[in-house]
C-alpha positions in Angstrom: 0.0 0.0 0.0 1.4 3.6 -1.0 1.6 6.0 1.7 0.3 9.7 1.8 2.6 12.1 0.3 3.6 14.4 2.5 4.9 17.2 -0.4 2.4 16.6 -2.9 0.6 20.1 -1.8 4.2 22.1 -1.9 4.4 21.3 -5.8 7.2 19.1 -4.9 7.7 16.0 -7.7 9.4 13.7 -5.5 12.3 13.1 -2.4 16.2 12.8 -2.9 17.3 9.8 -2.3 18.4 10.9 0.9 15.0 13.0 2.2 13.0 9.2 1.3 15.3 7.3 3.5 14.5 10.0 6.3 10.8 9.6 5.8 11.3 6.1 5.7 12.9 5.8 8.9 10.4 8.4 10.9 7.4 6.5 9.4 8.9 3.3 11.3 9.7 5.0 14.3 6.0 6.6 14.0 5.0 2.8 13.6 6.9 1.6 17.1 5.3 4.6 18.9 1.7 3.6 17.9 2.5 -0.2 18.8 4.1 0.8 22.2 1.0 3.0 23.1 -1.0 0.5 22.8 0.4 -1.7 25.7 1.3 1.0 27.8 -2.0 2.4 27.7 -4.2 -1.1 27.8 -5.7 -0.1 24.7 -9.0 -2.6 24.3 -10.1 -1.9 20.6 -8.8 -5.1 18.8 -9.1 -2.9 15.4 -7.0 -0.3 16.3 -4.3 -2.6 17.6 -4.7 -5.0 14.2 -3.9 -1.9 12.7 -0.7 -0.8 14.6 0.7 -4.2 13.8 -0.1 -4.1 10.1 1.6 -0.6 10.0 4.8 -2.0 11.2 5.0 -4.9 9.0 4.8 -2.4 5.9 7.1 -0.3 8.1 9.3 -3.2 8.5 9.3 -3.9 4.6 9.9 -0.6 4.1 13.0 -0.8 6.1 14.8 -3.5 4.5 14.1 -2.2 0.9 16.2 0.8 2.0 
């Protein structure tokens, strides 16, 4: 699954090589914070933590494509 551009709306065609790599790696660190919360704070809704775990498998995949 493609994620959201985050400079499509500054006119902005792509990254450098090095600017995806950094978006890369703050997407997975974004990915370990949501899966941590959800322990720490006993989240119940079996959705939401499905969710965090399919977000860092892509994040994962992501990771060793770099």
């Amino acid at each position: 699954m493609a994620r959201f551009s985050p400079v499509a709306g500054y006119g902005i065609n792509g990254l450098t090589e090095s600017e995806r790599r950094r978006r890369v790696l703050y997407d997975f660190y974004l990915d370990l914070i949501f899966i941590i919360e959800c322990a720490y704070r006993k989240y119940q809704n079996q959705d939401h933590i499905k969710w965090t775990r399919e977000n860092l498998k892509q994040g994962v995949k992501e990771i060793r494509a770099l």
